[in-house]
C-alpha positions in Angstrom: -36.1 15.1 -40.0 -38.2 12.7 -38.3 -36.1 9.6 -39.1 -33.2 11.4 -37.5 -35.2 12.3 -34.2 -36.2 8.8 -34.6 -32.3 7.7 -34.4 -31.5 10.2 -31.7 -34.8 8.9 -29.9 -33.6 5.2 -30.4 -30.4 6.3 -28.7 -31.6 7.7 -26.0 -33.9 4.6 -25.1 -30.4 2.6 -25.6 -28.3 4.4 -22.8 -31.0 4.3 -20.6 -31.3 0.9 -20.7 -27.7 -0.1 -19.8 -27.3 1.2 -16.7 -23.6 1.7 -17.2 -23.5 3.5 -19.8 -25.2 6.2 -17.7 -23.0 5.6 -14.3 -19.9 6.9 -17.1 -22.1 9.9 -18.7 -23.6 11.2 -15.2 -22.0 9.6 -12.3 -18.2 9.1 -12.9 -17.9 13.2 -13.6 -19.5 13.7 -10.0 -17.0 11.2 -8.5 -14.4 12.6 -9.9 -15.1 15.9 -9.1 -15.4 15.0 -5.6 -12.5 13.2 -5.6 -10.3 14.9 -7.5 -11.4 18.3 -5.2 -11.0 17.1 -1.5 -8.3 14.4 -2.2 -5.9 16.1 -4.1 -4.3 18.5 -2.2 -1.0 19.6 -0.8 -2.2 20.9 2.2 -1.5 18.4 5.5 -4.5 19.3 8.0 -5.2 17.7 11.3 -2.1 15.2 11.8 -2.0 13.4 14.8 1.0 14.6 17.1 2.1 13.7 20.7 3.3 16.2 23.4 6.2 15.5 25.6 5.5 18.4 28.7 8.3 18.0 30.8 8.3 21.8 31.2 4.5 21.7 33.3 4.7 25.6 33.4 2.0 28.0 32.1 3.9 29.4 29.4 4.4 25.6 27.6 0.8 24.9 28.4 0.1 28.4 26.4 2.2 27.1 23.4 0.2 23.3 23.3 -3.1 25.0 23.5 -2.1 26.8 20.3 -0.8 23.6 18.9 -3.9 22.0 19.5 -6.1 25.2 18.5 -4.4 24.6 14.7 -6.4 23.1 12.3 -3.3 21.4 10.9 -3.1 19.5 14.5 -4.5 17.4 16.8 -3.0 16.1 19.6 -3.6 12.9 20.7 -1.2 11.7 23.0 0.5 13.7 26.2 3.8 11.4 26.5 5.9 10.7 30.0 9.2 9.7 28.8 11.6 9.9 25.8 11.3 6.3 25.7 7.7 6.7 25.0 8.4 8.8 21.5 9.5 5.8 20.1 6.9 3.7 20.8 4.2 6.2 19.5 6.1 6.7 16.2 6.6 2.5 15.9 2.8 2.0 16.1 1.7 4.8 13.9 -0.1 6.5 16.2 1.6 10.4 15.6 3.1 11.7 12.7 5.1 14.1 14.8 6.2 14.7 18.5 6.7 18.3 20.3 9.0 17.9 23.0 9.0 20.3 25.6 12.2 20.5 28.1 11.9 21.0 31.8 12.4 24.7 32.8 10.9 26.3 29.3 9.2 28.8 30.8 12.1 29.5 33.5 14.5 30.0 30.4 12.3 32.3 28.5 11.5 34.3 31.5 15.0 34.9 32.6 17.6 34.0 29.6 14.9 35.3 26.9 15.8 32.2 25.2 14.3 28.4 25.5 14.4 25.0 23.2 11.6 22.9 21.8 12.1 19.9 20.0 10.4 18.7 16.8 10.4 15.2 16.1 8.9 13.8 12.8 8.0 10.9 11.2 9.9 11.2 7.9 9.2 8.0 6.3 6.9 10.2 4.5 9.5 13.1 3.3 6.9 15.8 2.1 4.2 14.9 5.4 7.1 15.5 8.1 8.5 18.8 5.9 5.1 20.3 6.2 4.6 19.3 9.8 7.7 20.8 11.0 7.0 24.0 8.7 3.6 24.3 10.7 4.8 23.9 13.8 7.9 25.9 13.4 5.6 28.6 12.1 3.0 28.3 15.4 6.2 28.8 17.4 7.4 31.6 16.0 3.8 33.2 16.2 4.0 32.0 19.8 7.3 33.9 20.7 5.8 37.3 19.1 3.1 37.0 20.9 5.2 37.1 24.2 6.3 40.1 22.7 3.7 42.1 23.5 5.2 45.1 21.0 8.1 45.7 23.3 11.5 44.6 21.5 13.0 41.7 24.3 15.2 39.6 22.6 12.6 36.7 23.6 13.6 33.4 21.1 12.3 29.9 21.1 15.0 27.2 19.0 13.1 25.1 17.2 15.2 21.5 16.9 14.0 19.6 14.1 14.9 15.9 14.0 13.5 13.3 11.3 13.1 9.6 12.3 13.6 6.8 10.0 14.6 9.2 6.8 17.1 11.9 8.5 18.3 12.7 4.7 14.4 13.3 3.3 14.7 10.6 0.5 11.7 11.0 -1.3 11.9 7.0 -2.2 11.2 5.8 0.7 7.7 6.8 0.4 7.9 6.0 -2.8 8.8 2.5 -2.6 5.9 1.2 -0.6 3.3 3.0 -3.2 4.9 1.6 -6.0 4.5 -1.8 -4.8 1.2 -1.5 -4.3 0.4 0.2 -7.6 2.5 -2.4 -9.3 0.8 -5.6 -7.8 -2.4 -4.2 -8.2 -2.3 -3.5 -11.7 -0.6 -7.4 -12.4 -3.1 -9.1 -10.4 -6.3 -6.7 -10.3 -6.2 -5.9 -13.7 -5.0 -9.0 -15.6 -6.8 -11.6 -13.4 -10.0 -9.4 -14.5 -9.8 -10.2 -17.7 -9.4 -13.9 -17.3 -12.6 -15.7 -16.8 -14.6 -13.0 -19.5 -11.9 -14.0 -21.5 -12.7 -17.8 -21.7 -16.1 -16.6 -22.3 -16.1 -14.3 -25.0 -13.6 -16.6 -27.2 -15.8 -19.7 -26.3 -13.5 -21.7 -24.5 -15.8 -21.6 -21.4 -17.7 -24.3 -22.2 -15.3 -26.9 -22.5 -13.4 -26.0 -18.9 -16.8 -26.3 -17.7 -17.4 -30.1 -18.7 -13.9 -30.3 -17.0 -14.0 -33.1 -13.5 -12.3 -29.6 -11.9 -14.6 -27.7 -9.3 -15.3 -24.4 -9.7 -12.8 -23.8 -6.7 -10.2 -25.3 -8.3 -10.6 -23.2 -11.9 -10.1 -20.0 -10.5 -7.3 -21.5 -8.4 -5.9 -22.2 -11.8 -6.7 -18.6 -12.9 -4.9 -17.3 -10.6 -1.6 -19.3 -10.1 0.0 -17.8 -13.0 -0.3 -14.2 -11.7 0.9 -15.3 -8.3 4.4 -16.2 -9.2 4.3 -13.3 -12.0 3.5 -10.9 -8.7 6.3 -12.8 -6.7 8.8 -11.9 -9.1 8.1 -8.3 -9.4 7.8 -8.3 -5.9 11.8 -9.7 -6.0 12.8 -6.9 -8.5 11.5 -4.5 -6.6 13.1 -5.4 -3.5 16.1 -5.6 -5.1 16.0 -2.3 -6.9 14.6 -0.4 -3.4 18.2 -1.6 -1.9 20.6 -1.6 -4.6 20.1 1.4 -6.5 17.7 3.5 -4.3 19.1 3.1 -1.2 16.3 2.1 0.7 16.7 -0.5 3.2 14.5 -3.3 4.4 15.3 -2.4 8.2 12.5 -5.0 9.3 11.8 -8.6 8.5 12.7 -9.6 5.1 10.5 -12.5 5.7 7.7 -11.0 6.7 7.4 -8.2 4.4 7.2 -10.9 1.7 4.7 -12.5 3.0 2.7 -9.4 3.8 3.2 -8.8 0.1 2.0 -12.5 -0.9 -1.2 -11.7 1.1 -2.0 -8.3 -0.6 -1.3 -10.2 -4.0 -4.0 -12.7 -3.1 -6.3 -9.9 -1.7 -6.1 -8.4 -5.3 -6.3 -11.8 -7.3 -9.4 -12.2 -5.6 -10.9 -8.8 -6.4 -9.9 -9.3 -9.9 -11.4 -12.6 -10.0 -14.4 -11.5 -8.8 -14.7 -8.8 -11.5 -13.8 -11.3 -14.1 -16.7 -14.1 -12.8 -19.6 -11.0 -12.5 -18.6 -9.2 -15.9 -20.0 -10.1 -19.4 -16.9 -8.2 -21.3 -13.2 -7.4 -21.3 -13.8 -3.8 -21.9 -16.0 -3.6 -18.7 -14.1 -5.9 -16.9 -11.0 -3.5 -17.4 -13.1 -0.4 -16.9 -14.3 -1.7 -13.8 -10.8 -2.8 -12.1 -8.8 0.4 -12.8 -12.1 2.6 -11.5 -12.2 0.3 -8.4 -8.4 -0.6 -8.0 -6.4 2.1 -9.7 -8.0 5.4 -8.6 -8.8 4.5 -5.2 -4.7 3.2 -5.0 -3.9 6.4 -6.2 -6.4 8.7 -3.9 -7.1 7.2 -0.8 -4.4 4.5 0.2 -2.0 7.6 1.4 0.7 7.0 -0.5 0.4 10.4 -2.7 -2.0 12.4 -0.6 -2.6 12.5 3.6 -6.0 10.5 4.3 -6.5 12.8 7.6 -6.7 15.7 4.9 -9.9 14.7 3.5 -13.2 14.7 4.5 -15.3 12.1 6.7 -17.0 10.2 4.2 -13.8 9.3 1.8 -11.8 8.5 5.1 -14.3 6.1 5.9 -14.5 4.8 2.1 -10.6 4.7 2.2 -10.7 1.8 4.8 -12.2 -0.6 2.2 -9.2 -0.1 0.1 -6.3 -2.8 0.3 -3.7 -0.7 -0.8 -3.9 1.5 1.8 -3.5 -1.2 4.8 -0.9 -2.5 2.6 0.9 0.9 2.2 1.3 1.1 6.1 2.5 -3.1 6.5 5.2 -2.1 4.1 6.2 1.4 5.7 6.1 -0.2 9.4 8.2 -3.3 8.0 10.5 -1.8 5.6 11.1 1.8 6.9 10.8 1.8 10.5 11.5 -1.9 11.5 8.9 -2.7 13.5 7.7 -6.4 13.6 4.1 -8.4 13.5 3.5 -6.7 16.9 2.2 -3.5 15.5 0.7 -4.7 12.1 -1.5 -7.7 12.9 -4.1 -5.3 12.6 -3.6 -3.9 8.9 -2.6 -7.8 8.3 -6.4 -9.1 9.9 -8.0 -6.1 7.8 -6.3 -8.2 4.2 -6.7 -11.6 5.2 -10.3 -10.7 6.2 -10.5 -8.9 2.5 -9.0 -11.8 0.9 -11.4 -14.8 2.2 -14.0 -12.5 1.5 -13.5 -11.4 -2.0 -12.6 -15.2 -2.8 -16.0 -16.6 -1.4 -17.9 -14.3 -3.9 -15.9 -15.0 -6.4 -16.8 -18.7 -6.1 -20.4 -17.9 -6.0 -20.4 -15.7 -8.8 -18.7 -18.1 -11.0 -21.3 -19.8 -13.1 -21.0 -23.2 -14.2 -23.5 -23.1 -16.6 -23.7 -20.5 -19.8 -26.7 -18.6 -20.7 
């Protein structure tokens, strides 16, 4: 008996050593449970959506401060002009626009009927399905509230209208998520594995006594992936327009090049995993714990950022996918050009030099 508590003992001291091994046993449940518990959900909650007032009566000021009182809203824009719905959806800044026509109190009061407009983003099917569901459910609670328990036939017309995707094609969402999940894995997760590679099979040691600079090594890394991510970005493309249906409706050039840059960005971050890890196993563990999970939960392509709490909206900006996500949805959904992603474009370039410069520095050039 005391050999065996010896052994168990023994064990113990082990996984307390490597620090690891006890982020897997007690920390990754409690990320996961947090994740997994706030992220994941099919709820939409406090979407940003613009108001069109060209009514400027009390009773369409009633119905906005309802709007706005919902915890599935938050209005963020009071628009001036038709012309300016446009522009808000273009830049990102709503996922939905209320437009309220001149006279919508007038109607109601004297032909017990009136229109409102809902407008949705629906380059995001399932998003704009649940907006309009919430809204269309505020305005009905709106018009029995004029009620008042008498019985006038008192009716509001909800006239729902979906930009970009007026047919609800669930791919066109899908498309830009798949391209990042798809890159990601190819260059994240393969590039990873590279440099530990060379290390655990011996073959470090003679690229080190190489004339090439560390620089140029990784360089050499990483080429290979590069053109491997260039043609899945092709096939892709190429199966989003000819058997999807989904079409590129902004620069073809640029969205490749927006691509190339979030291929780099992830070459870079798998590089760097690959230069500070001892191991494939842990070099593999680590990229689909950084990459994977946080592509899947907090880039937005399956579940709404907005819906989740403070601190993992905040942690969601350091993920790549997620700028890349909205380049690709801007570019190839809605259109829109350089104008209105330079922004998400800065945020990966700035990712990419960054993650490369460690990776330089964490490459050693001698073995231990």
């Amino acid at each position: 008996m005391k050999q065996f508590l010896a052994f168990v003992r023994k064990e113990f001291y082990h996984i307390f050593r490597d620090r690891r091994t006890l982020f897997i046993l007690l920390g990754m449940p409690v990320v996961q449970i947090i994740l997994f518990g706030f992220a994941l959900t099919n709820e939409v909650k406090n979407s940003k959506i613009a108001i069109l007032d060209m009514a400027k009566d009390e009773t369409a000021h009633t119905l906005i401060d309802q709007l706005n009182a919902s915890r599935y809203f938050d209005i963020v824009e009071y628009l001036q002009s038709y012309d300016e719905v446009e522009t808000a959806f273009r830049t990102g800044k709503v996922r939905m626009a209320v437009v309220l026509p001149a006279g919508f109190g007038r109607d109601l009061e004297h032909l017990h009927q009136a229109q409102v407009q809902l407008l949705a983003d629906a380059s995001d099917p399932n998003v704009a399905n649940t907006l309009t569901n919430y809204a269309g459910s505020i305005v009905r609670d709106f018009q029995d509230g004029l009620l008042k328990g008498q019985q006038l036939p008192y009716r509001i017309n909800a006239e729902v209208r979906m930009l970009y995707n007026p047919q609800l094609k669930g791919a066109y969402s899908f498309v830009p998520g798949v391209m990042a999940m798809v890159l990601m894995l190819v260059c994240t997760l393969m590039t990873a594995i590279t440099i530990v590679r060379e290390k655990e099979m011996g073959t470090m040691e003679i690229m080190l006594v190489s004339p090439l600079k560390p620089m140029l090594i990784i360089v050499a890394k990483a080429v290979p992936y590069l053109l491997l991510s260039a043609i899945n970005i092709s096939s892709i493309l190429l199966l989003s327009v000819f058997v999807l249906d989904v079409p590129i409706n902004g620069s073809l050039l640029l969205l490749v090049g927006e691509s190339l840059l979030f291929t780099l960005t992830c070459l870079a971050f798998g590089l760097l995993i690959s230069a500070s890890t001892s191991s494939q196993q842990t070099a593999m563990f680590i990229s689909l714990t950084g990459m994977f999970l946080p592509t899947v939960m907090l880039s937005g392509f399956m579940f709404p950022i907005e819906n989740m709490p403070l601190p993992l909206q905040v942690i969601s900006h350091a993920v790549p996918a997620r700028w890349f996500y909205q380049i690709v949805r801007n570019v190839m959904i809605k259109g829109t050009g350089l104008e209105t992603i330079w922004k998400e474009t800065l945020i990966l370039l700035g990712m990419m030099l960054l993650l490369t410069t460690l990776a330089v520095k964490k490459f050693k050039i001698r073995l231990a």
